[in-house]
N, CA and C of each residue as an Amber inpcrd file, in Angstrom:
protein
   351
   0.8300000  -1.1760000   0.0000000   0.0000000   0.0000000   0.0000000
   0.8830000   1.2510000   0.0000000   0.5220000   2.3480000  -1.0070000
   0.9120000   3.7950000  -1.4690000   1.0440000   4.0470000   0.1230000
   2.5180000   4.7120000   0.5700000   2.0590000   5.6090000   1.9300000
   3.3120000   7.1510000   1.4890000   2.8290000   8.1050000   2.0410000
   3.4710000   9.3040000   2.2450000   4.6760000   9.3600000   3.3070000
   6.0010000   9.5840000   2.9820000   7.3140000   9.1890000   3.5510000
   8.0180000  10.6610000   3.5260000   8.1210000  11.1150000   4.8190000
   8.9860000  11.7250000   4.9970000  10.0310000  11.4680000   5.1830000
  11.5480000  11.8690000   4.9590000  12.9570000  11.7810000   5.8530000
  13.1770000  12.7800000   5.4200000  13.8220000  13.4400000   6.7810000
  14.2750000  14.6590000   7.6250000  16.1580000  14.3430000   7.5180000
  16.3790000  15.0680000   7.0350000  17.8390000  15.3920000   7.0590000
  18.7670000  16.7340000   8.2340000  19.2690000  16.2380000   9.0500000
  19.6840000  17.2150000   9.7880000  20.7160000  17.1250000  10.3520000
  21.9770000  16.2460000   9.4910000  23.2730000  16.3650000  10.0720000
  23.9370000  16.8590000   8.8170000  25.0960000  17.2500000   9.6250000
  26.0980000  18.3180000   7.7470000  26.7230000  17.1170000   7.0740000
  26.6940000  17.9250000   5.6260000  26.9960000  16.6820000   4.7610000
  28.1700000  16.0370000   5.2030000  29.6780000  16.8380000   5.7490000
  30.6350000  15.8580000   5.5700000  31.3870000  15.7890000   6.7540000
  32.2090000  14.4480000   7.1730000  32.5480000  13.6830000   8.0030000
  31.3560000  12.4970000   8.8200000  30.5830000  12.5120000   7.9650000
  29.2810000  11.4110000   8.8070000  28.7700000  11.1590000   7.5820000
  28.3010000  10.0060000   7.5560000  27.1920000   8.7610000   6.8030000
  25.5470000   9.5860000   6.9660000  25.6240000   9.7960000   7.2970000
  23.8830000  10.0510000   7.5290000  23.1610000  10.6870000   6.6520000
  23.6360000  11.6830000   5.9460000  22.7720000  12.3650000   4.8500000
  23.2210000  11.6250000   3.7300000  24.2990000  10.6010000   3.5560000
  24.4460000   9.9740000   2.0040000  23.1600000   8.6040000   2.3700000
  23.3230000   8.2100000   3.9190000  22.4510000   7.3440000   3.7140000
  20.7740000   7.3400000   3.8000000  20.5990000   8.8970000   4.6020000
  19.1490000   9.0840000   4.2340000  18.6500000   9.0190000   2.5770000
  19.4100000   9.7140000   2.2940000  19.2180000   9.9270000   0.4210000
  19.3200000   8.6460000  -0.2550000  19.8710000   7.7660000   0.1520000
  19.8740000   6.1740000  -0.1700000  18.4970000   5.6970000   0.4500000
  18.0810000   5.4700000   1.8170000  16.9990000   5.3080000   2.1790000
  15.8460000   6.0920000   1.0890000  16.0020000   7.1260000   0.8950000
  14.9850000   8.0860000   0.3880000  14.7150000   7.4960000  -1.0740000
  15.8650000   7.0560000  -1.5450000  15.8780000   6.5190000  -2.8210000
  14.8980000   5.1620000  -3.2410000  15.7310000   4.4180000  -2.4170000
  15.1530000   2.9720000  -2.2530000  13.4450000   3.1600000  -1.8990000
  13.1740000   3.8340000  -0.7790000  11.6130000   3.9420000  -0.5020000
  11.1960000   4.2420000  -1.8040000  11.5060000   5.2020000  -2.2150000
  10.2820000   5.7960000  -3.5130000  10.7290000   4.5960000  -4.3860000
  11.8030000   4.2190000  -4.9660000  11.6640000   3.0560000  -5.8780000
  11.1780000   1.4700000  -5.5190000  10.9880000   1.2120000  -4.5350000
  10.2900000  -0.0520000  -3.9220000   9.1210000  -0.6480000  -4.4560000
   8.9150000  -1.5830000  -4.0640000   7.3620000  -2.0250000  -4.5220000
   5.8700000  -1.0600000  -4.4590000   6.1260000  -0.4090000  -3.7190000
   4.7710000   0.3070000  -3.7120000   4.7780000   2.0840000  -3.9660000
   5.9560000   1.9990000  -4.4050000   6.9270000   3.6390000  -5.0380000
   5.4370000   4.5730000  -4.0930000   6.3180000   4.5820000  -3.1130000
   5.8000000   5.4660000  -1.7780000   6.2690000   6.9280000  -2.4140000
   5.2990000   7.9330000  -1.9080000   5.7730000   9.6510000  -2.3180000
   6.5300000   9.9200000  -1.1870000   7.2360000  10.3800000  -1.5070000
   8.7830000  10.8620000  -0.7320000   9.0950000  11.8510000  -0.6930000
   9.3000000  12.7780000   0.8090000   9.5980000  14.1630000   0.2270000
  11.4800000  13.4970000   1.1680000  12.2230000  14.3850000   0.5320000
  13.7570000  14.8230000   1.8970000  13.6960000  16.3590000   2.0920000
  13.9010000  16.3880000   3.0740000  13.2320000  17.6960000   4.0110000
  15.2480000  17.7620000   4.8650000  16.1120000  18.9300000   4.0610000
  16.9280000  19.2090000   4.2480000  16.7110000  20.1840000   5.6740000
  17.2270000  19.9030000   6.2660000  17.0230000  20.8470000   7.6170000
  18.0410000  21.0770000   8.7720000  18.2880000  21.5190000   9.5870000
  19.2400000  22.0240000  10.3310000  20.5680000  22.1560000   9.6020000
  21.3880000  21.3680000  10.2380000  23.2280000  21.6530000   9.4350000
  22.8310000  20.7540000   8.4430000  21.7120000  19.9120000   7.9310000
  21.8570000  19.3230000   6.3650000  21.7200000  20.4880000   5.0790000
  21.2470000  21.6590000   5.6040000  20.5750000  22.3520000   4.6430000
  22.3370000  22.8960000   3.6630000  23.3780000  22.6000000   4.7150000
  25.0120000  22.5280000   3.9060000  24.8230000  21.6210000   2.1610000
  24.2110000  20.9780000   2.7570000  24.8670000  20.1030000   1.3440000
  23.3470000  20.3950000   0.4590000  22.5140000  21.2660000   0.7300000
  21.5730000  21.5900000  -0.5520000  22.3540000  22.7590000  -0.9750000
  23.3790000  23.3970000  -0.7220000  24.1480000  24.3090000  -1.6760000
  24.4770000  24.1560000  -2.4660000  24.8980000  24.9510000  -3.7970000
  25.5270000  24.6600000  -5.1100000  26.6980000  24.4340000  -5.1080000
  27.5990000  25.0630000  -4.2900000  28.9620000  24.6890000  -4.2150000
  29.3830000  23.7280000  -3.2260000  28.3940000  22.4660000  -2.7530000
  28.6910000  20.9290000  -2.1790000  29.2200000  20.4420000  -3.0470000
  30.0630000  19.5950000  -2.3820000  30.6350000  18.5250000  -4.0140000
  29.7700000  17.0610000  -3.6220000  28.8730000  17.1740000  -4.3670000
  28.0590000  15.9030000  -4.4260000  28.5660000  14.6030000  -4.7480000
  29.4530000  14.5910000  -5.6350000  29.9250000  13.6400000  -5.7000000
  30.6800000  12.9330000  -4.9110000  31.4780000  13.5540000  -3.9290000
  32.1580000  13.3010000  -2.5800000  31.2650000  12.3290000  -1.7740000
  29.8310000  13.2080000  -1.7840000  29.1610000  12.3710000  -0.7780000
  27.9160000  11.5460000  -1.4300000  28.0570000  11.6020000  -2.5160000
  27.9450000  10.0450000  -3.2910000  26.2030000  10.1500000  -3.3970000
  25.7840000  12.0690000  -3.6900000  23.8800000  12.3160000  -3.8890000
  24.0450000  12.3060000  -4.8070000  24.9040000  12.1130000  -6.3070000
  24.0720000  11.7900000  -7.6210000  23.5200000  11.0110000  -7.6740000
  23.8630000   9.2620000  -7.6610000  22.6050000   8.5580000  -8.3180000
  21.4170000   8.7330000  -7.2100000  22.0010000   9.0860000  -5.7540000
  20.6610000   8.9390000  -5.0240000  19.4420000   9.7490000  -5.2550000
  19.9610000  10.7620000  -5.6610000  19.3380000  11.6840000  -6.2120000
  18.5940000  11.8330000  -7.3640000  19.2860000  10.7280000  -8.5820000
  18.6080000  10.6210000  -9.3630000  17.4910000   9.9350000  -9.0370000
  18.0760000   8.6610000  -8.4490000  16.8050000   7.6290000  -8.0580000
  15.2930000   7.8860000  -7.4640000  15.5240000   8.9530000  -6.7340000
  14.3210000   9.6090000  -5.4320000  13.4360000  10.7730000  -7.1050000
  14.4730000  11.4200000  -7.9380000  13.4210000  12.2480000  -8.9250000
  13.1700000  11.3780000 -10.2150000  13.4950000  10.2720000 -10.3390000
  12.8320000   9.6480000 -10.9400000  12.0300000   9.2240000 -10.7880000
  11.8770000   8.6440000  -9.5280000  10.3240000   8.4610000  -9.0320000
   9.1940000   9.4090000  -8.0680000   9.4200000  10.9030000  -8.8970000
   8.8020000  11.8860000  -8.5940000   9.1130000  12.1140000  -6.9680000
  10.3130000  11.9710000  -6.4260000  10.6570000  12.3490000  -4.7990000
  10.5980000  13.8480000  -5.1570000  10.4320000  14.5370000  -3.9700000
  10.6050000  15.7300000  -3.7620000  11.6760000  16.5760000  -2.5690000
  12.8860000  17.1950000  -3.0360000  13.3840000  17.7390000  -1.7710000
  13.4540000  19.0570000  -1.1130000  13.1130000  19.3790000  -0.0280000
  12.9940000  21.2430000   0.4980000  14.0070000  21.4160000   1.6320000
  13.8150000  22.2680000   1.3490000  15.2410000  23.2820000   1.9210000
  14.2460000  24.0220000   3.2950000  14.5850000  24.0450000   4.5250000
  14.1810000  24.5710000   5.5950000  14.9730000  25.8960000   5.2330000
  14.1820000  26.5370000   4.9590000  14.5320000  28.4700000   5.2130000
  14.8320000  28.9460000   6.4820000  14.3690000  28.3240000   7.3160000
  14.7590000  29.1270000   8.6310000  16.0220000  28.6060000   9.0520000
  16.5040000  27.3490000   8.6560000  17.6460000  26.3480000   8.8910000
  18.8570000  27.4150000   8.2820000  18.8140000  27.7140000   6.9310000
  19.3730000  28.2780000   6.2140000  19.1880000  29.5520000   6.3350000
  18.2140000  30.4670000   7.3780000  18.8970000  31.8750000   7.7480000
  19.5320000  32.1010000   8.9760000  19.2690000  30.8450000  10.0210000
  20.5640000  30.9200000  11.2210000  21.6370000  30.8100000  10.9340000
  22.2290000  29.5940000   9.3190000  23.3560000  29.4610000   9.0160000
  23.6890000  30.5890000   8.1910000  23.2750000  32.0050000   8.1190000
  23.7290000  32.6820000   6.7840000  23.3110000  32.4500000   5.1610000
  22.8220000  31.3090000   4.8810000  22.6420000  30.3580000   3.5110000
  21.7780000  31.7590000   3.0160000  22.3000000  32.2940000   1.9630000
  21.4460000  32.5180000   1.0680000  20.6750000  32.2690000   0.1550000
  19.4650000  32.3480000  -0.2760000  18.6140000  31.2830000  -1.1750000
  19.6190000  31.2740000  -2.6040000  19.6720000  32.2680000  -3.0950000
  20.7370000  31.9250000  -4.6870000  21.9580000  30.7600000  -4.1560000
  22.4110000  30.5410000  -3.1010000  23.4530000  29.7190000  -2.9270000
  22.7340000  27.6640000  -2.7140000  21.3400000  27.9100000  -2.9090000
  20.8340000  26.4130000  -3.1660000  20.5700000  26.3950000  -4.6680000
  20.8330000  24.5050000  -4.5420000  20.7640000  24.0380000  -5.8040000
  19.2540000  24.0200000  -6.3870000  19.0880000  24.0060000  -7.7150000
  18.2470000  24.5350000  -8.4060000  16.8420000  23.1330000  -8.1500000
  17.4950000  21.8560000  -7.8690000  16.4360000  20.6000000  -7.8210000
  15.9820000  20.3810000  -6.3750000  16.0490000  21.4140000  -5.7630000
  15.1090000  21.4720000  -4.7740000  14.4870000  23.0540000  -4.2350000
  13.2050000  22.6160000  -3.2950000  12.6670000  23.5990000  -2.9220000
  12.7060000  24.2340000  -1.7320000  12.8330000  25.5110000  -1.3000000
  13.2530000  26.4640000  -0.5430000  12.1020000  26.6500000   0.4110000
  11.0680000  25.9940000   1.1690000  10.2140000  26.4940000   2.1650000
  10.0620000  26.7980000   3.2840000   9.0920000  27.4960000   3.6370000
   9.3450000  28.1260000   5.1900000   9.4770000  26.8540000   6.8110000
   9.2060000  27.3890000   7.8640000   9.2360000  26.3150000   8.9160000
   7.9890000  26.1500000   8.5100000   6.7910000  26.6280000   8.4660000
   5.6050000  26.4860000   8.9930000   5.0790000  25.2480000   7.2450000
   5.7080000  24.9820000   6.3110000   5.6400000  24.3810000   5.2970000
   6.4730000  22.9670000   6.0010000   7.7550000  22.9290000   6.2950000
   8.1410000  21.8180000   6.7690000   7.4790000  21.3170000   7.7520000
   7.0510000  21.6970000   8.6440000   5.8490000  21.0980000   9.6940000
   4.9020000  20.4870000   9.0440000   4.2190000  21.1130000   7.7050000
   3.0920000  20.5170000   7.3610000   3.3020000  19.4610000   6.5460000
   4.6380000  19.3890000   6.0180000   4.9440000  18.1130000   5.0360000
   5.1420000  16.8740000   6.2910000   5.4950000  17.1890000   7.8270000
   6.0940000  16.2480000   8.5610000   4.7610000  15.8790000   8.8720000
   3.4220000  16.5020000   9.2200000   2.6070000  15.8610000   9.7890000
   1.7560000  15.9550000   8.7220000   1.8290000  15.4000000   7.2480000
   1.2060000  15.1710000   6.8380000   1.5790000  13.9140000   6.2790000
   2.8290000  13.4350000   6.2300000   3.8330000  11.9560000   6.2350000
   3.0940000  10.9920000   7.1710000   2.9210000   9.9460000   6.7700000
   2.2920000   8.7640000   7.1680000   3.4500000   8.1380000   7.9240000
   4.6110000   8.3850000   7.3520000   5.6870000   7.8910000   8.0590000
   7.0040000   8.9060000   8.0590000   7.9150000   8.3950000   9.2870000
   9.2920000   9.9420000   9.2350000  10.3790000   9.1640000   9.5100000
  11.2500000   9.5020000   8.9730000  12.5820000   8.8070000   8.9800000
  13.4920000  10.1130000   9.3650000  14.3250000  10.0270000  10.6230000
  15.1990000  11.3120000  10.5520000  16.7180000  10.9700000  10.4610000
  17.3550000  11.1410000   9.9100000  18.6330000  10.8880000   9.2370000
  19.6370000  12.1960000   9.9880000
């Protein structure tokens, strides 16, 4: 059965596993047997590696990345995450979306399920 899947990203991209393997998790869910809708909800110190100048490839979000928008995943950028850190919006990458707190709340409790990475 179709269910709505959040994972929450909220450690910085580099020296730790956790945001290459949420995005792997994130991947695998939406491509699974029942290609669940998936948002990744970049947030606290993850909202580092939704910048343009991350080296993605380091931390190994191309194919995961491909995998999660091929099967229509969706990823947002916590704005408020990214104005305690300074992040300016022109400094995120263009394949994801930039929303407020009060938008990430509503994607979390509107997820049938939450994975926090």
């Amino acid at each position: 059965m179709k269910k709505s899947v959040a994972v929450i990203l909220t450690r910085a991209p580099y020296g730790r596993i956790h945001l290459s393997e949420g995005l792997r998790a994130a991947g695998g869910i939406a491509a699974g047997f029942d290609h669940h809708d998936v948002t990744v909800i970049f947030a606290e110190d993850a909202v580092y590696a939704a910048r343009e100048d991350v080296d993605r490839e380091a931390l190994n979000m191309p194919a995961q990345i491909t995998d999660l928008k091929a099967n229509d995943g969706t990823m947002l950028v916590d704005r408020s995450a990214m104005e305690v850190r300074n992040i300016d919006s022109q400094e995120i990458m263009d394949d994801t979306v930039i929303v407020s707190a009060s938008e990430v709340t509503e994607s979390i409790q509107d997820a049938e399920e939450v994975l926090t990475f």
